[in-house]
C-alpha positions in Angstrom: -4.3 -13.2 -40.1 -6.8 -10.1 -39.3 -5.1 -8.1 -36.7 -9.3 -6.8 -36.0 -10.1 -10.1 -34.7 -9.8 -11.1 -31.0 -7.6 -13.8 -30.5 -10.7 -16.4 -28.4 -12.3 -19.8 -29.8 -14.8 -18.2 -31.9 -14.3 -14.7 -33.6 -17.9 -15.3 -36.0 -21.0 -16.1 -34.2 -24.1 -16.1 -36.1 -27.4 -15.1 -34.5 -30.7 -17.1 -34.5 -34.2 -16.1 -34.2 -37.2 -19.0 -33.6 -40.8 -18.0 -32.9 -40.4 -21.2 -29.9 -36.7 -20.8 -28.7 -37.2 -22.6 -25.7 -38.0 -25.5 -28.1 -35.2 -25.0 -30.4 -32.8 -25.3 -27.8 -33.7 -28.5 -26.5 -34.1 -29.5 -30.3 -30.5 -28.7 -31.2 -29.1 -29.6 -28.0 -30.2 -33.0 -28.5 -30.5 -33.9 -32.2 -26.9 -31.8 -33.3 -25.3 -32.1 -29.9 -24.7 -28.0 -28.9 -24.8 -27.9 -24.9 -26.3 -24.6 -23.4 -23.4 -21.9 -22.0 -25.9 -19.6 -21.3 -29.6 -19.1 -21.6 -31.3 -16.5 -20.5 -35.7 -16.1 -20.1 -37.6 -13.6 -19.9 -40.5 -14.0 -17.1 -42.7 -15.0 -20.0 -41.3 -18.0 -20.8 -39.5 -16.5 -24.1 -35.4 -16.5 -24.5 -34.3 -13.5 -24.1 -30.9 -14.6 -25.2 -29.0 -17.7 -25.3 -25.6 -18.9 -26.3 -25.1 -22.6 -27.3 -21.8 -24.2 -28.2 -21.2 -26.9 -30.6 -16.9 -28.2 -30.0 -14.7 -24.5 -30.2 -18.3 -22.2 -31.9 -21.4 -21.3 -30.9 -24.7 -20.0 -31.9 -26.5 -17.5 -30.2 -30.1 -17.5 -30.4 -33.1 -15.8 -28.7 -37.0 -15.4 -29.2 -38.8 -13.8 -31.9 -39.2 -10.2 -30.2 -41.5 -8.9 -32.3 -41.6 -6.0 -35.2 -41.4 -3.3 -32.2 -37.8 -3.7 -31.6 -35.0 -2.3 -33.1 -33.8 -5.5 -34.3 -37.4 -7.2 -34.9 -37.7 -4.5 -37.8 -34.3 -5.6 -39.4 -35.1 -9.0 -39.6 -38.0 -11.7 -40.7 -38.7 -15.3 -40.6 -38.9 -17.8 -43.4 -42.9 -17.6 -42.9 -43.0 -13.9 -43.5 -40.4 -14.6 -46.5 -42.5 -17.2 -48.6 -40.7 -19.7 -46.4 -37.2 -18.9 -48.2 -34.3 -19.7 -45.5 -32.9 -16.6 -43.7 -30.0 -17.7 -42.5 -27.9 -20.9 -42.3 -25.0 -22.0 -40.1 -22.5 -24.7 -41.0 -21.3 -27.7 -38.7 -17.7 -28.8 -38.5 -17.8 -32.6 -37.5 -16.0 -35.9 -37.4 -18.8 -38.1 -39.0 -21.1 -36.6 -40.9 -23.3 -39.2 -41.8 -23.7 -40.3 -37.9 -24.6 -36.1 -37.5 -27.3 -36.7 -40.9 -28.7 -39.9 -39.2 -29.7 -37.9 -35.7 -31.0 -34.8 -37.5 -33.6 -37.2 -39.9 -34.3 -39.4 -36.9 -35.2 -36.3 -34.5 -37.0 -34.8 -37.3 -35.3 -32.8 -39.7 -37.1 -32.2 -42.7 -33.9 -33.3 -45.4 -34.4 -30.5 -48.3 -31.1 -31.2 -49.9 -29.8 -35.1 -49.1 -26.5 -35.8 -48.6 -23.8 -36.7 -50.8 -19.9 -36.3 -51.6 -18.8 -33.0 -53.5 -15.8 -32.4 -55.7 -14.2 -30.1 -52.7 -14.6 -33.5 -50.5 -17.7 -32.3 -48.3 -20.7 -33.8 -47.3 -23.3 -31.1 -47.8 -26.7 -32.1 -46.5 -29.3 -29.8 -45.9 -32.3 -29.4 -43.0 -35.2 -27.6 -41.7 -36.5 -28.6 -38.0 -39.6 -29.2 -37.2 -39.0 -25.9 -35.5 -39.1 -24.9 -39.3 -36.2 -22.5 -39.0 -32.7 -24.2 -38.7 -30.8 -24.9 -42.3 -27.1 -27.1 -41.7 -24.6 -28.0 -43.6 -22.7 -30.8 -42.2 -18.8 -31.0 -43.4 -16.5 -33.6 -42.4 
């Protein structure tokens, strides 16, 4: 094991951007389950930064800042990038076809249905309607 890593729950946390964060958080809160540790606005209405878990990982995610920051000139969104995916996170859970079934019925757009694969995962893949979030559910 990597003596560089911390010894807490999560030691890899990826970082999310959406254009409406305020939306995406009630979007994956309540079709994938992550509860809100910490969410942060800014007086405008935007999420300055936000941390939501999902079991021992979490996401972090805030609001599109804008090509003015330091990190908003580093990074783009899938509508700036011919709508190609930016960045993709990957679900542990216990019953991945019960996770597939709440994505599609709160509105996942299914780009890649799922099905078994020879290293026994279910890989299913989805955009929101927030047009931003891709998952890969494993069992």
């Amino acid at each position: 094991m990597s003596t560089l890593a911390k010894s807490t729950k999560a030691t890899v946390i990826p970082s999310l951007r959406y254009r409406n964060a305020p939306a995406a958080i009630e979007w994956l809160c309540s079709a994938f389950g992550f509860e809100r540790h910490a969410v942060y606005p800014n007086p405008d209405g935007t999420i300055a930064h936000a941390q939501l878990s999902f079991g021992n990982g979490m996401i972090m995610l805030g609001s599109v800042s804008g090509k003015d920051s330091e990190w908003g000139r580093l990074i783009r969104q899938p509508d700036e990038v011919d709508g190609l995916e930016t960045q993709s996170a990957y679900l542990i859970v216990s019953d991945a076809d019960a996770v597939y079934a709440k994505a599609k019925a709160a509105g996942a757009e299914i780009l890649l249905d799922i099905k078994d694969e020879p290293h026994s995962a279910f890989a299913p893949v989805s955009r929101t309607t927030l047009a931003h979030f891709t998952s890969s559910l494993f069992t």
